[in-house]
GUDOLUM-141701 format. One record per residue (C-alpha): x, y, z. Coordinates in pm, whole numbers, padded with zeros to 5 digits, always signed. Each point is the difference from the previous one (the first is absolute). Layout:
<marfis>
XYZ ...
</marfis>
This chain:
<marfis>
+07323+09364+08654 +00127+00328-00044 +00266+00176+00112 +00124+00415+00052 +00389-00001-00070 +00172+00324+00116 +00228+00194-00258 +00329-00007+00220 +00011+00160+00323 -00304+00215-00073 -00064+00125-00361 -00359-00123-00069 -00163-00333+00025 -00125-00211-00329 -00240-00243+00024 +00117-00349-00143 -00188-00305-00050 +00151-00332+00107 -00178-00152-00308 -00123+00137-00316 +00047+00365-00151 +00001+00331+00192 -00156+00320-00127 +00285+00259+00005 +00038+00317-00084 +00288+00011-00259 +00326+00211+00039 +00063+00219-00233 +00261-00193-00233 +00234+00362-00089 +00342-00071-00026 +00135+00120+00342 +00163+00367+00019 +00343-00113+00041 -00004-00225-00351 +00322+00055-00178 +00237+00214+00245 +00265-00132+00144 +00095+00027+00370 +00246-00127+00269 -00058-00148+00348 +00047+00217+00266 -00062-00226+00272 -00084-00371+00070 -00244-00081+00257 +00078+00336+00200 +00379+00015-00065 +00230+00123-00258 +00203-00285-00238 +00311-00107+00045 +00282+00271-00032 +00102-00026-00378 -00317-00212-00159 -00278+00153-00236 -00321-00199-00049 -00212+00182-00275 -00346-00058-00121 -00149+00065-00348 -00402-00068-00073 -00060-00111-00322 -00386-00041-00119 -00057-00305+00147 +00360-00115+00145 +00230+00179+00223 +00399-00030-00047 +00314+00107+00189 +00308-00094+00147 +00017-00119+00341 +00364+00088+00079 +00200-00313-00139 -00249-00140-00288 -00271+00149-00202 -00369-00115+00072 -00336+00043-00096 -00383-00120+00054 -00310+00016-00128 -00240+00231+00246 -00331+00175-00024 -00088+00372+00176 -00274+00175+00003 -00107+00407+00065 -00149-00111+00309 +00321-00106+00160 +00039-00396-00050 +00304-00185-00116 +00079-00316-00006 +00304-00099-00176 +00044-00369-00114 +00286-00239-00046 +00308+00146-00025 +00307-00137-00225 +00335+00094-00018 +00328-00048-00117 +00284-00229+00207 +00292+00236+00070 +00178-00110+00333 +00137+00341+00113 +00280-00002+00340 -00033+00428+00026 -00142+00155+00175 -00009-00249+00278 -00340-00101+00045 -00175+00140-00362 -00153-00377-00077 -00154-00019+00327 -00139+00355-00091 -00104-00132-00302 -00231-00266+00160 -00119+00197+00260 -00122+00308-00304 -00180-00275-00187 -00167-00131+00353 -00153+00355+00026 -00084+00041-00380 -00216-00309+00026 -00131+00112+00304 -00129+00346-00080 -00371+00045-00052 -00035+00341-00006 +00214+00326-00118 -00026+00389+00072 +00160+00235-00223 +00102+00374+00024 +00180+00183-00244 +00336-00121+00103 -00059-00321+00162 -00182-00349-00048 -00066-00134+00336 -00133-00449-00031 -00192-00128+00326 -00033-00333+00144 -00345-00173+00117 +00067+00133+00353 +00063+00337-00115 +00372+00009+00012 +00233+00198-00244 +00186-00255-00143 +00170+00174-00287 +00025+00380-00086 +00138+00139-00323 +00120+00352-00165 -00010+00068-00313 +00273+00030-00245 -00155+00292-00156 +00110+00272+00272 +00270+00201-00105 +00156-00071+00317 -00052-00250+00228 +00079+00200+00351 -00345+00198-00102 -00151-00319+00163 +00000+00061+00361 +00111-00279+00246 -00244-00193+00212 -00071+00238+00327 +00106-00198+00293 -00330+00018+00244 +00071+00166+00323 -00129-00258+00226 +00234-00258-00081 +00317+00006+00278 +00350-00200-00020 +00061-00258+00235 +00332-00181+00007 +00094-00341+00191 +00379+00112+00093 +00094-00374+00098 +00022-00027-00393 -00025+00304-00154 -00361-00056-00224 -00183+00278+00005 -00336+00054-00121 -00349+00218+00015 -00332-00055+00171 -00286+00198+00017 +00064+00261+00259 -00300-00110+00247 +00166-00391+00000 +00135-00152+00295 +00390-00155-00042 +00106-00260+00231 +00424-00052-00094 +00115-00208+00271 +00348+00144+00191 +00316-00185+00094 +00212-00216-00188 -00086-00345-00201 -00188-00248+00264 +00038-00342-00066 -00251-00074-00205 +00182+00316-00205 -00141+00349-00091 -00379+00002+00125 -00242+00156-00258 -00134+00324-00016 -00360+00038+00001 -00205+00257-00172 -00366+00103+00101 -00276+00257-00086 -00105-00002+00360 +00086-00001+00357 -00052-00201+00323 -00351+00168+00060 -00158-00165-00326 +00131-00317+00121 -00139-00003+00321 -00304+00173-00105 -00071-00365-00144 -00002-00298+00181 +00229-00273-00071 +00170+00156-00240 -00340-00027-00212 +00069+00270-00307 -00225-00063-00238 +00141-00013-00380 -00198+00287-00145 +00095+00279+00285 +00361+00096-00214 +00184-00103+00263 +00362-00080-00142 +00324-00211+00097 +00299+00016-00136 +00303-00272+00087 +00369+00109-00107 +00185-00292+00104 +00372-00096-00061 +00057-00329-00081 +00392-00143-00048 +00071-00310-00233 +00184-00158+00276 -00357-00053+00229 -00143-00191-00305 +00343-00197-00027 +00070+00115-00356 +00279+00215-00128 +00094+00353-00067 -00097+00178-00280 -00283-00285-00107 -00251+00135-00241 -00339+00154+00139 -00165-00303-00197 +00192-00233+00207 -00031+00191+00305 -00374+00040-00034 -00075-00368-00058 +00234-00124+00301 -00178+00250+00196 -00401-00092-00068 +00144-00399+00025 -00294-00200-00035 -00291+00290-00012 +00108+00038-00356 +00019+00304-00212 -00308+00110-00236 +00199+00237-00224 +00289+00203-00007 +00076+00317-00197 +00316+00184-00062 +00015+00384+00124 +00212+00319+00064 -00098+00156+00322 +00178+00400-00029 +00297-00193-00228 +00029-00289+00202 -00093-00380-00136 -00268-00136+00202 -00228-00332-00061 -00356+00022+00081 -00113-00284+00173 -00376-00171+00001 -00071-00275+00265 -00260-00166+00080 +00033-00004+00392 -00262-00149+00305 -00171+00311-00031 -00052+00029-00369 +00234+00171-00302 +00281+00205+00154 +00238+00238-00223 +00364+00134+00141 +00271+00178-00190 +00372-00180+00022 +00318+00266+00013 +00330-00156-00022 +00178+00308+00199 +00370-00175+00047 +00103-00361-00100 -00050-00116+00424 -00335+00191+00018 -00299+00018-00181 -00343+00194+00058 -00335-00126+00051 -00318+00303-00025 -00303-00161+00005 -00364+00101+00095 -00369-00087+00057 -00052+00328-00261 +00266-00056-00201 -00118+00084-00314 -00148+00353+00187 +00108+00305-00149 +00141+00101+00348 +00207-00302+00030 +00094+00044-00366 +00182+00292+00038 +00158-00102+00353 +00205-00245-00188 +00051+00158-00279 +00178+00328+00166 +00259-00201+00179 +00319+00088-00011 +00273-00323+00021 +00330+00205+00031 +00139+00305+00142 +00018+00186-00330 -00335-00075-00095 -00315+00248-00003 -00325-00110+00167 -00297+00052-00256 -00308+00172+00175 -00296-00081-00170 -00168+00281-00189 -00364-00092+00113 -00125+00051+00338 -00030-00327+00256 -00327-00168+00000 -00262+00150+00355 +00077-00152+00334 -00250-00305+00093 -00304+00218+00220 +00141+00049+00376 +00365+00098-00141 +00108+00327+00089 +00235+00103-00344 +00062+00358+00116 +00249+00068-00250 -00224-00045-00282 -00269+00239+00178 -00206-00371+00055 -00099-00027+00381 -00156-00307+00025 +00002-00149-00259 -00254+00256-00147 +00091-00037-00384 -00238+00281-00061 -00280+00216+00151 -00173-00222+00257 -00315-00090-00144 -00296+00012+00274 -00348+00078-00008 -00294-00100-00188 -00219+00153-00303 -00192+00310+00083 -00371-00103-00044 -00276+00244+00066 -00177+00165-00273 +00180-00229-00291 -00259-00071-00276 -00179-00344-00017 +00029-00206-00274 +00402+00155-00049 +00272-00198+00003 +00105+00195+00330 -00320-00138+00123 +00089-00357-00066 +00322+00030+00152 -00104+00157+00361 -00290-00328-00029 +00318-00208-00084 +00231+00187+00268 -00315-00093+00273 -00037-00331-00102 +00380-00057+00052 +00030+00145+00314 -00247-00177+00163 +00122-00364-00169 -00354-00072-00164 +00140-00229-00239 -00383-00104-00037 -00124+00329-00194 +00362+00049-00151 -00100-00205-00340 -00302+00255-00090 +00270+00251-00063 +00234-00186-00228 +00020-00070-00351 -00038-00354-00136 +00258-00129-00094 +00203+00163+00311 +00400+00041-00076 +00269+00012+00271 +00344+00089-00119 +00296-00087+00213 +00316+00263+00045 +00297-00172-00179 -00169-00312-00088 -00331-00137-00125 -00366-00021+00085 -00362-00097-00180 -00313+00055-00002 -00339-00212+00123 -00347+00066+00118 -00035+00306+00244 -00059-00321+00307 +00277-00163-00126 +00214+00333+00019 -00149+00109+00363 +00068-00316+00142 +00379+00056-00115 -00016+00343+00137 -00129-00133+00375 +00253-00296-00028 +00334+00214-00071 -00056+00348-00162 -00198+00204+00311 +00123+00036+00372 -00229-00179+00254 +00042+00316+00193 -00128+00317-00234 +00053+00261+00202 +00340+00098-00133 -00141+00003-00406 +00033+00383-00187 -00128+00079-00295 +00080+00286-00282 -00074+00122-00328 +00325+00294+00063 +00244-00109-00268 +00262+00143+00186 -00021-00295+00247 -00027-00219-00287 +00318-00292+00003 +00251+00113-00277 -00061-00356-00231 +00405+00061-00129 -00230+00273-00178 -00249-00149-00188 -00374+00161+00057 -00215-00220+00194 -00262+00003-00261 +00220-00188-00259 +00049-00267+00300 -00222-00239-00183 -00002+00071-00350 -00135+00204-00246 -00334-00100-00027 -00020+00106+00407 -00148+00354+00029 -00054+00059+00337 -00272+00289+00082 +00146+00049+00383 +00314-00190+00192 +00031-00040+00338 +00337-00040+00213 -00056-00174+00341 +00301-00159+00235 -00079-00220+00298 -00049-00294-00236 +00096-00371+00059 -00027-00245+00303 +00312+00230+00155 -00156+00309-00041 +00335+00125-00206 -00107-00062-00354 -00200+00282-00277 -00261-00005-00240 -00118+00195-00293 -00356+00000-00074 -00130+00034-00375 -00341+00143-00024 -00150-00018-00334 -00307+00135-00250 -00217-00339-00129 -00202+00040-00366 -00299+00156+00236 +00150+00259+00165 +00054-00216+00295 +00257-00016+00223 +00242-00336+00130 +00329-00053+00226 +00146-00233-00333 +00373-00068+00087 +00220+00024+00327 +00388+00030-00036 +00138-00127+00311 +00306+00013+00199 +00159-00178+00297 +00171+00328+00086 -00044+00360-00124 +00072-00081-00332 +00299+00227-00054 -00071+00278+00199 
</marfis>
C-alpha cells in the first residue's frame, strides 16, 4: 500500500512507500545560505520577545548554537537550498534566571518552535522558520546590519479591527469581517458570561439545518471565557497547571505546554474531550480570575493571532497581526476586505471552450474528460486515465490503485451526484494560490504534466475543487494520471 503525504499545508506532495525503499529525487546537500552568520529573533510565533531578552542563533556546518535568553543552547540540524530544516535535539545549559519575569518560559516556548520548524525563507535581512501548517513560528535579523532600525517592523494588516470587552478591560483584534458577541451588564450568577468569536453570521447558520456546518467549510468559533478559582473551589493565585487539571477533572489532560501570549504566561492545554482532542490557551489575568480561549481551530492562523494580540491591562498595546485574516467561509459577506460572499477570488464559472481544438491534444483529452464528468459516466471514465491512477488529498494524504478502483472512489465521495454546478479551467489566474507553490510540483518531480485543469463543484456537497493533471505517455499519448483534491477551494 502506498501512500501521497503532503509537504505541509501545500508545498508539493512525495510519494512514500509504507514498506520498502522509495525512489526520490535527492536535495541538493549545499550548505544552506545562512551557514555561519549570526542573527537575533525578532519575533516568536508572530510577536516580539519579552522586553529586555535576546535569543540569538549561530549555524555552524552541521550544528546550530545560540543563547536563548538565560542559558546558551545548541542542536544538531540539517538545511537544505531548497528550503528544509529540521533541527534536532537541543541541549543546553541549567541557569535558573528570576529577570525578566517570564524569560524561562520564553525559553521553552523558542525551543518548542525550533523543533517545530520545517521550513525557512530568507531575504537579505531576515531568516523567516515555518511550521507543518505553514505558520511563522520564528523570524530572525541578522547581526550583520549596521543598524538594526534598517529592518522595518511587521506592517499591521488593515483588516484586522480592535475590539475590547469593557466589563474587564481585555482588549484584542479580529479580523475585521468577524462577528463579536460581548455580553452587557454586570457579573450574572454564574459570573462573567463568555465572549464568543465567529467568522460568520446568523444567515450561515440558518442557511444549514440543525446547526449542520460541515468541518471543511472554514467556519470558525472562538470561546473567551472567564473562569474564577472560587467556581472550581480552589484558591487565588493557584498555578495554571493546577487550575487546568481541576478544570478538565476526570477528561484528563493530553499535554500541556508553557507559552507567552503578547508578554503574558499562558499554558497550552491538550484534552482529549467527547468529541475528540481539544486545545485552549490558560491566562491567569488577576489572582481571583483566570482566562480560558479555546477553539474548534485553535491551532488556525486566524485564531493564532486573536490570542496572541490581546492586551491584559490598561497600559498595554494590542498586537495586530501583520498578515491578512484567512477568506470568509462561501455565503459570508466580508466587505471590508473587498470579499462579498465569501468570493476569495474571481468566481470561477464556465467550462472549456471546445470547438476547433486539435484531436489527439491534450486539450482534446480534457474537453472528452470535461464531457464524461458532466454527464457522471463513471463507466467510460477509466479509458481516460493512467494506470496506476493517483489522487492526492489537500493537507493530508492519498494513493494510488487501478483506474476502477480510483472511479469508484470518485462516485462514492469525490464527485457531486448533481453535476450541473462543476467548472472547469486551464486560466492560471483562477488557479488556488497552493501557499505558492506551482501546481506542477504538487506531486513531485518526476510529475510533468503536459496540460492542468482547475474545476470546482467537486465532492458529495458540491463545495469542494479539483485539479486535473493531464500528461504525455512514452507514445505520444495522452492520460488524466493524478487528481489533487479538495473538500473546499483549496486556498482560494
Amino acid at each position: 500500500m502506498m501512500r501521497i503525504v503532503f509537504l505541509g499545508s501545500a508545498a508539493a506532495l512525495a510519494l512514500v512507500a509504507c514498506t520498502g525503499s522509495v525512489d526520490q529525487t535527492e536535495l541538493p546537500d549545499e550548505p544552506a545560505a545562512f551557514t555561519g552568520t549570526e542573527w537575533d529573533l525578532l519575533s516568536l510565533y508572530g510577536t516580539q520577545t519579552i522586553p529586555g531578552t535576546s535569543i540569538t542563533l549561530e549555524f555552524m556546518e552541521d550544528r546550530l548554537v545560540g543563547f536563548a535568553g538565560c542559558n546558551n543552547y545548541g542542536a544538531p540540524y540539517t538545511a537544505t537550498t531548497l528550503g528544509t530544516f529540521e533541527a534536532m535535539e537541543v541541549e543546553r545549559t541549567e541557569m535558573g534566571c528570576l529577570e525578566p519575569e517570564g524569560v524561562l518560559v520564553q525559553e521553552g516556548v523558542f525551543e518548542q518552535a525550533l523543533l517545530s520548524a520545517i521550513r525557512y525563507e530568507q531575504t537579505p535581512a531576515t531568516l523567516t522558520f515555518f511550521d507543518e501548517s505553514g505558520n511563522s513560528v520564528l523570524q530572525f535579523v541578522t547581526q550583520l546590519l549596521a543598524d538594526p532600525t534598517d529592518v522595518p517592523d511587521p506592517v499591521a494588516s488593515e483588516f484586522w479591527v480592535e475590539a475590547a470587552d469593557v466589563r474587564t478591560g481585555l482588549r484584542f483584534a479580529v479580523p475585521c469581517y468577524w462577528e463579536v458577541d460581548i455580553p452587557f451588564g454586570e457579573q450574572d450568577p454564574s459570573g462573567l458570561r463568555a465572549v464568543t468569536l465567529r467568522n460568520y453570521d446568523m444567515a450561515f447558520v440558518q442557511a444549514h439545518p440543525r446547526g449542520a456546518i460541515g468541518e471543511d467549510e472554514g467556519a470558525i468559533k472562538v470561546d473567551v471565557s472567564y473562569i474564577p478559582p472560587s467556581d472550581l473551589g480552589i484558591s487565588a493565585g493557584v498555578s495554571l497547571t493546577d487550575f487546568a487539571q481541576t478544570l478538565t477533572g476526570e477528561s484528563g489532560i493530553e499535554t500541556t505546554e508553557p507559552a507567552t501570549v503578547n508578554g503574558h504566561e499562558a499554558l497550552i492545554v491538550t484534552q482529549q474531550g467527547a468529541y475528540g482532542i481539544g486545545y485552549f490557551a490558560l491566562i491567569a489575568l488577576q489572582e481571583d480570575l483566570y482566562l480560558l480561549v479555546g477553539s474548534g481551530d485553535f491551532h488556525s492562523e486566524d485564531v493564532q493571532g486573536i490570542l496572541n494580540s490581546i492586551a491584559y491591562t490598561p497600559d498595554a498595546s494590542v498586537v495586530i497581526p501583520s498578515f491578512d485574516p484567512a477568506d470568509p467561509p462561501l455565503g459570508v459577506d466580508a466587505q471590508c476586505m473587498g470579499k462579498p460572499s465569501g468570493a476569495g477570488a474571481q468566481d470561477l464559472s464556465g467550462l472549456l471552450a471546445c470547438e476547433g481544438v486539435a484531436q489527439g491534444s491534450p486539450e482534446s483529452l480534457a474537453c472528452e474528460l470535461q464531457t464524461a464528468l458532466l454527464a457522471r459516466d463513471m463507466q467510460n471514465l477509466p479509458s481516460f486515465m493512467a494506470d496506476p491512477f493517483t489522487i492526492g488529498y489537500w493537507g493530508s494524504e492519498g494513493g494510488w490503485a487501478s483506474p476502477e478502483d480510483m472511479v469508484q472512489e470518485l462516485d462514492n465521495a469525490r464527485m457531486p451526484q448533481d453535476t450541473s454546478g462543476l467548472t472547469f479551467t486551464t486560466d492560471r489566474a483562477l488557479f488556488p494560490q497552493l501557499a505558492g507553490a506551482p501546481p506542477e510540483q504538487m506531486f513531485g518531480p518526476e510529475l510533468n504534466p503536459s496540460l492542468l485543469v482547475y474545476s470546482e463543484g467537486w465532492g458529495p456537497d458540491g463545495l469542494g475543487a479539483a485539479i486535473l493533471y493531464l500528461v504525455e505517455d512514452d507514445s505520444g499519448a495522452y492520460h488524466w494520471s493524478n487528481l489533487a483534491y479538495s473538500h473546499e477551494h483549496f486556498d482560494r
